[in-house]
C-alpha positions as CSV (number, residue, x, y, z in Angstrom):
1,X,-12.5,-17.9,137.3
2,X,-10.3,-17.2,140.2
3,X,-11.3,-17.0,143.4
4,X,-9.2,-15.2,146.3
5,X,-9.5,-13.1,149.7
6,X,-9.3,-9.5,150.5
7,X,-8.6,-7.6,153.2
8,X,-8.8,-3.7,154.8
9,X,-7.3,-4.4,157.8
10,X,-7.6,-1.4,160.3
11,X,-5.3,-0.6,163.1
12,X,-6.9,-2.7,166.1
13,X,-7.8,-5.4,164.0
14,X,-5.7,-8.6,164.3
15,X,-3.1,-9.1,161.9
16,X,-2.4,-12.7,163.3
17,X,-6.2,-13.9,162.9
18,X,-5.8,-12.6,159.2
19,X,-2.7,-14.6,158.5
20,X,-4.3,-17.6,159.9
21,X,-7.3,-17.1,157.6
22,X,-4.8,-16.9,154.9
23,X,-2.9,-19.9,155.7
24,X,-6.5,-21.6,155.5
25,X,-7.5,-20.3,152.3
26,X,-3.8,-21.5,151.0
27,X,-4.4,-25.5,152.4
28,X,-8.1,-25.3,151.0
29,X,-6.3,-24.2,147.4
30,X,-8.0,-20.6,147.0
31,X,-6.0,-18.3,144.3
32,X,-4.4,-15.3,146.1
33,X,-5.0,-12.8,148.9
34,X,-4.9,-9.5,148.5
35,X,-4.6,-7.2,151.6
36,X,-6.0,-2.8,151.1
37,X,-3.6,-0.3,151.9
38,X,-4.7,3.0,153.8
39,X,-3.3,5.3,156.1
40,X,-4.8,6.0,159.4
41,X,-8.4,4.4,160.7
42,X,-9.1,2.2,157.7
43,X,-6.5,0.0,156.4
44,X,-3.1,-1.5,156.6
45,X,-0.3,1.5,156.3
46,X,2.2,-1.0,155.2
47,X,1.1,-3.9,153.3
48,X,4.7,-4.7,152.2
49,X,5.8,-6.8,155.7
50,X,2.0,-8.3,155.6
51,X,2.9,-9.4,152.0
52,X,6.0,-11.1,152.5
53,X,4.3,-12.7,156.4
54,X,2.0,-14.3,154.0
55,X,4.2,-15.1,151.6
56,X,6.3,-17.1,154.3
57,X,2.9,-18.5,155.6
58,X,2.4,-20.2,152.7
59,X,2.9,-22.6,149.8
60,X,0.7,-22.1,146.5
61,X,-1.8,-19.4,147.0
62,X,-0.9,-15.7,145.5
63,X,-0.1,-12.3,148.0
64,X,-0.2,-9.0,147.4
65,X,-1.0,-5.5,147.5
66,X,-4.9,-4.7,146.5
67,X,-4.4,-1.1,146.0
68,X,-0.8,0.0,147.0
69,X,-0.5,3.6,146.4
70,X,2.7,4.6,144.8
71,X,2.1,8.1,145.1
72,X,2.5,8.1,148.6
73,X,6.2,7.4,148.5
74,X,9.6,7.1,145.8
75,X,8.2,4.1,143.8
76,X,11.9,2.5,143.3
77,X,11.0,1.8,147.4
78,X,7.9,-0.3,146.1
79,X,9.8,-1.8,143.2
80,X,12.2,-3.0,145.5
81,X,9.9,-4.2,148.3
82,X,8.0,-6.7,146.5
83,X,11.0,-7.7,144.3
84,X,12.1,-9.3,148.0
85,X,8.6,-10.4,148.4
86,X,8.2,-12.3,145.5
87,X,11.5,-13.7,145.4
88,X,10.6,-15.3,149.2
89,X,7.1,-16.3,147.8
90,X,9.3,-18.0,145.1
91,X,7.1,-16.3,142.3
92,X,3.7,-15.5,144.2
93,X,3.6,-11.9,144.4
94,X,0.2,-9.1,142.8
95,X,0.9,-5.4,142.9
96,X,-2.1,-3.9,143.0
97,X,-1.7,0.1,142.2
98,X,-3.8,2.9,142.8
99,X,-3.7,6.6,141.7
100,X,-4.9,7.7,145.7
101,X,-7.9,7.3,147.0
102,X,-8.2,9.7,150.2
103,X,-7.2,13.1,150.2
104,X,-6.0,13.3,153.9
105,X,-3.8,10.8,153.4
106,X,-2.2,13.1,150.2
107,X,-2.1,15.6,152.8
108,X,-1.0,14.2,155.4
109,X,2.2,13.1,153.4
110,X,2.8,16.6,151.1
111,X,1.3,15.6,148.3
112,X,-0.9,17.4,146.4
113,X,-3.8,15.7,145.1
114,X,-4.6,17.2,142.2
115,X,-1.4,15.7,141.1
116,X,-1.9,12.5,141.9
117,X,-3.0,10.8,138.3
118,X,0.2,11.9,136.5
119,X,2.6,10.7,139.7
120,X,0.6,7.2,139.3
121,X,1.0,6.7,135.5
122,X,5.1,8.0,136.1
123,X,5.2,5.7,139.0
124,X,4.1,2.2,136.8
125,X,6.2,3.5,134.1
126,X,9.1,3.5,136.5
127,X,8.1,0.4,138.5
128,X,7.6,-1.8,134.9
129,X,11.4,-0.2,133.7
130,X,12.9,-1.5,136.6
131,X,11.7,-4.9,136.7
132,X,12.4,-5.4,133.1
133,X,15.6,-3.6,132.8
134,X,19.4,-3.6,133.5
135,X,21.0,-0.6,133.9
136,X,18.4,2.2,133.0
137,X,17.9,5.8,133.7
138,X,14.9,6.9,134.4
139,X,13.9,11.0,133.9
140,X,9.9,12.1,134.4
141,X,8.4,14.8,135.5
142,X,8.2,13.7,139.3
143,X,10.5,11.1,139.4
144,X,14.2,10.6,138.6
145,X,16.2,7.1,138.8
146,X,19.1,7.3,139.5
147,X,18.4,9.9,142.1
148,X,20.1,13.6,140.8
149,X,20.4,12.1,137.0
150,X,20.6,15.1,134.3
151,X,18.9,13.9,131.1
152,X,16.6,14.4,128.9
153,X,13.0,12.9,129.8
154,X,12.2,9.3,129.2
155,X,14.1,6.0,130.1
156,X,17.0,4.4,128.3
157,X,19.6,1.6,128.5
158,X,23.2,1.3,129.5
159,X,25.3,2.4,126.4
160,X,27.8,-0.6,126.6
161,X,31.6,0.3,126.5
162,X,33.9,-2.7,127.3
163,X,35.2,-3.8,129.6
164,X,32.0,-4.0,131.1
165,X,32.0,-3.0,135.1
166,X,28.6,-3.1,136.7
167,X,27.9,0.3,138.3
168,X,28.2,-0.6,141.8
169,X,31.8,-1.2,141.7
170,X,33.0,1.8,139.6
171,X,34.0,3.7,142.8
172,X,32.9,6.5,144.2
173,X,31.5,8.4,141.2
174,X,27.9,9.9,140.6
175,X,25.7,7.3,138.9
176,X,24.1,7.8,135.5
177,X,22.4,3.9,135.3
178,X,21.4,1.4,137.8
179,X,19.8,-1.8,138.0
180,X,17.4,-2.9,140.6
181,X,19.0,-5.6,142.7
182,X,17.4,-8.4,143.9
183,X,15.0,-8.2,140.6
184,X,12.0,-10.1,141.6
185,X,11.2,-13.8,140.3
186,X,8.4,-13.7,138.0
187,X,8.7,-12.8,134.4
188,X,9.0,-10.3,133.3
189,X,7.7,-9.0,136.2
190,X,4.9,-9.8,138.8
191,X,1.2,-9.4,137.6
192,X,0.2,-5.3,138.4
193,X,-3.4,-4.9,138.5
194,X,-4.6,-0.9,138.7
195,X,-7.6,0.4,140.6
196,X,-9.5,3.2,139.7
197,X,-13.1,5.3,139.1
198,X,-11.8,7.6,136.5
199,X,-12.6,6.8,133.0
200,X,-9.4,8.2,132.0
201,X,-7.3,5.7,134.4
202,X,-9.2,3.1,133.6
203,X,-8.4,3.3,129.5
204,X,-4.9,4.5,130.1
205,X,-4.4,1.2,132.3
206,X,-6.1,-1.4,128.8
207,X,-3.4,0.7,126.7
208,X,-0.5,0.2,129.0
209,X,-1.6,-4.2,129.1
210,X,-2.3,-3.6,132.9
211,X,-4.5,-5.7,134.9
212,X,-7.7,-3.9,136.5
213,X,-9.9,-4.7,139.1
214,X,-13.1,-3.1,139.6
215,X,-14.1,-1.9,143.8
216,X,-16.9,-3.3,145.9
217,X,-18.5,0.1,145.8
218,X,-19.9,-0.5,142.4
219,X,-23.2,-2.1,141.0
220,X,-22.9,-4.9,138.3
221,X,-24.3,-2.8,136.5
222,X,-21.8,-0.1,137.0
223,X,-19.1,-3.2,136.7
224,X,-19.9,-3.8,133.4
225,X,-20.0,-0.1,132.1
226,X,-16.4,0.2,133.4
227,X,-15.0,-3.4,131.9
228,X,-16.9,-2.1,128.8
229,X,-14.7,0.8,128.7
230,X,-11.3,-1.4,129.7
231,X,-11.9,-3.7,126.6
232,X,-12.5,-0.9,124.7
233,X,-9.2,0.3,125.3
234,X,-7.6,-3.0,125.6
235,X,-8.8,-3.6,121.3
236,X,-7.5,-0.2,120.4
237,X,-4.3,-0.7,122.0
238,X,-4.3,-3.9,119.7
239,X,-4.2,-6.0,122.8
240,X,-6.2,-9.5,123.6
241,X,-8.3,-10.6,127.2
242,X,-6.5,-12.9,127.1
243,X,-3.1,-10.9,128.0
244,X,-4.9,-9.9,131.3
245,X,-6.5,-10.3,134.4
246,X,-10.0,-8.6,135.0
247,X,-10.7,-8.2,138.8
248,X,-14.1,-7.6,140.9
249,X,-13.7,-6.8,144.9
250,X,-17.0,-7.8,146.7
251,X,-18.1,-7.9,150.2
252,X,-18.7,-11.7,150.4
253,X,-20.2,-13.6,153.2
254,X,-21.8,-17.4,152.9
255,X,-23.3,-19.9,155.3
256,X,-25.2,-22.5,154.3
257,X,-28.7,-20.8,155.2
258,X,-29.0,-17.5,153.1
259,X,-31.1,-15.9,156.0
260,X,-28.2,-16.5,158.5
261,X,-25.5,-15.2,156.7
262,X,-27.6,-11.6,155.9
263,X,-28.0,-11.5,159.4
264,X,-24.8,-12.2,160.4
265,X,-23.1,-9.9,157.9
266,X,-25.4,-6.8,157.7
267,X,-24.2,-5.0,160.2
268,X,-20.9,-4.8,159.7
269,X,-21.6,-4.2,156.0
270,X,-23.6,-1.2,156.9
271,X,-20.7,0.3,159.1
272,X,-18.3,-0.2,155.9
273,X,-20.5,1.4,153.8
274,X,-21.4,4.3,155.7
275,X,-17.4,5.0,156.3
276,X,-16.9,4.6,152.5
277,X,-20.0,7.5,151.9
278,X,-17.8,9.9,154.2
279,X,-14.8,9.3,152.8
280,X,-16.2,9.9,149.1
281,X,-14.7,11.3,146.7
282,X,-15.4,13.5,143.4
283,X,-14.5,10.4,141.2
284,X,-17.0,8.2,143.5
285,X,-19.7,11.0,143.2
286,X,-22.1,9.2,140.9
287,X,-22.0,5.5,142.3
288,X,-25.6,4.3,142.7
289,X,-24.2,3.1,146.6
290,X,-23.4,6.5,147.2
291,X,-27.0,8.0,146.6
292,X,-29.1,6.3,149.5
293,X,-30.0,3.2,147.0
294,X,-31.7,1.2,149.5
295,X,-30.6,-2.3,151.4
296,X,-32.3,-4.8,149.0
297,X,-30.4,-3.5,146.1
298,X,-27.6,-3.6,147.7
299,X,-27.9,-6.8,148.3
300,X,-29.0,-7.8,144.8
301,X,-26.4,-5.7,143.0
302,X,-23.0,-5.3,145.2
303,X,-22.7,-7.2,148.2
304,X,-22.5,-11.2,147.8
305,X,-24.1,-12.6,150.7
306,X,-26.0,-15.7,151.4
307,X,-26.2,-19.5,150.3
308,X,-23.5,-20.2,147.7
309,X,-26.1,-21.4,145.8
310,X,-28.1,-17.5,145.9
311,X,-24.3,-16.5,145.1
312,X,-23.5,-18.1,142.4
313,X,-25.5,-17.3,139.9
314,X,-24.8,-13.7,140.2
315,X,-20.9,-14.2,139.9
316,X,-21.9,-16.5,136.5
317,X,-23.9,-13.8,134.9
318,X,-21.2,-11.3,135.7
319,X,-18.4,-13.3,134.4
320,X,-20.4,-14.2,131.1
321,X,-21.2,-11.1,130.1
322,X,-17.6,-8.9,131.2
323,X,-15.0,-11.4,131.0
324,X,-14.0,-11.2,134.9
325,X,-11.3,-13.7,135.3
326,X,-10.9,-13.1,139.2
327,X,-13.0,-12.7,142.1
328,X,-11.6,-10.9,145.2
329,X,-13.7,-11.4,148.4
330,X,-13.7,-9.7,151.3
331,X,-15.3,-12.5,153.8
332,X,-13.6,-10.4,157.0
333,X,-15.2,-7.9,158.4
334,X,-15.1,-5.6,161.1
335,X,-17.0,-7.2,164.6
336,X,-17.0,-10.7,162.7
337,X,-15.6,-13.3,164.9
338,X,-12.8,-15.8,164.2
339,X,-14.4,-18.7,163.8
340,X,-17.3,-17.3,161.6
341,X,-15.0,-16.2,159.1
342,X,-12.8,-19.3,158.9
343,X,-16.6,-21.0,158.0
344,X,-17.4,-18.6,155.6
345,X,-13.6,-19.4,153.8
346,X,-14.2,-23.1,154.2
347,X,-17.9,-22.6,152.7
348,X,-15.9,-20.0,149.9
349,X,-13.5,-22.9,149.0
350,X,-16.1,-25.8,148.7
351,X,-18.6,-24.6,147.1
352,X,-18.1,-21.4,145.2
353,X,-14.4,-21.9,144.2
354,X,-15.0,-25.7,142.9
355,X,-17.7,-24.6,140.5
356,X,-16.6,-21.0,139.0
357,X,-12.9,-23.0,138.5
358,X,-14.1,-25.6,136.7
């Protein structure tokens, strides 16, 4: 299993402290950081520049978006962003993708919310065409590449009529095809892992050979139901595990006494959750952590905190019986100092990483 770091980084929290955590996790070999994006009080509104700051920060360990929401914006603006990122992080970039999680933030931008699922699934379609593809046309329902193209709906190639002239230098004429320039370093394209609650997004994500990775708002319990549905639709679609990456975000905090690290954590983990049960959503609705379960089973079923011993048998059972392949953890949180959190990486990379890599 891989291990990494994630972040929701809100707008007073220190960007430079998280870098720093990252450059740590990179020199003690964890897999990847992953850094939330939101928009307003909860979250990074831009996760693009903190993407390539890592990238630069660092030598070996992945960076990338955890839930980048490409309805917010044109996705060829996405595509193109981390097609600069990974080719700086020389082949080290994750898109994470999400359908939308809070519906102020579809407000605040003019998007209506209820549209939100279809403008996702167009947006990947789009995002996967132009990382794979020279000289395409794209036509959906929402989206159009080139911008103004007149076609019928769907993508397609080129057609090629010697002498070839790429389309940047044919004047100035209206184009019909483009290609994305830089096109990013990994192929054929940078790992995209989708985010979701909706059994619908979910399934649609196993058909399309996405990556998923399930939130920290869920039980195990509720973890397994939904990678039970995601390999489901991964064997229909004809597809193996083996093809992709199967996520789990968790609040995560160690120290090497169990009792210390509740102690230290708690609080913070209380403020989180109690944001996340006024932001909820429909989708979120029936979550057991949304319906006053109380602390102890929170503890026992969605939070990882304590010795990595107490730890790491939970993470083993979970991985044996869904196939997780990746473990996202978010060690920072808000109020926890510095130095606590570089201890809890350190404790992260030593004795949790070592044993669920091996």
């Amino acid at each position: 299993m891989r291990v990494g770091l994630l972040y929701a980084m809100g707008p007073e929290d220190d960007y430079a402290q998280a870098l720093t955590q990252v450059e740590e996790a990179d020199r003690l070999g964890l897999d990847f950081a992953l850094f939330e994006e939101h928009h307003g009080d909860r979250g990074c509104p831009a996760v693009g520049p903190l993407v390539t700051a890592a990238a630069a920060r660092t030598s070996a360990i992945r960076v990338g978006a955890a839930n980048r929401h490409l309805t917010l914006e044109h996705p060829v603006h996405v595509a193109e962003d981390f097609a600069v990122a990974d080719i700086i992080s020389r082949g080290r970039v994750i898109l994470g993708v999400s359908p939308g999680e809070r519906p102020a933030e579809f407000a605040a931008a003019g998007i209506p919310w209820n549209e939100r699922e279809q403008r996702f699934r167009e947006a990947v379609e789009l995002i996967r065409t132009l990382w794979t593809q020279a000289g395409v046309q794209f036509v959906g329902e929402h989206y159009r590449f080139p911008l103004g193209v007149d076609a019928p709906a769907g993508w397609r190639r080129e057609p090629y009529t010697p002498p070839f002239l790429d389309q940047w230098r044919r004047g100035q004429t209206r184009p019909d095809f483009l290609s994305l320039l830089p096109r990013p370093v990994q192929w054929p394209h940078p790992p995209i892992w989708a985010t979701g609650w909706r059994r619908e997004t979910i399934e649609w994500a196993a058909s399309r050979g996405l990556g998923f990775m399930c939130s920290s708002l869920e039980t195990d319990a509720e973890v397994r139901t939904r990678l039970g549905w995601y390999g489901d639709a991964l064997a229909q679609a004809g597809r193996d595990r083996n093809e992709v990456c199967l996520a789990l975000a968790r609040d995560v905090f160690l120290a090497a006494d169990g009792d210390e690290a509740r102690e230290l954590a708690l609080p913070a983990l209380r403020r989180r959750l109690d944001a996340a049960r006024g932001e909820a959503i429909e989708e979120q609705a029936g979550l057991a952590c949304m319906n006053g379960i109380d602390e102890a089973t929170l503890l026992d079923q969605c939070w990882l905190v304590g010795s990595p011993a107490e730890v790491l048998d939970r993470v083993k059972a979970l991985q044996a019986d869904s196939g997780l392949t990746h473990l996202a953890c978010r060690v920072w949180l808000p109020g926890r100092v510095h130095s606590d959190v570089i201890d809890c990486i350190r404790l992260l990379a030593s004795q949790l990483h070592t044993r669920l890599v091996a």
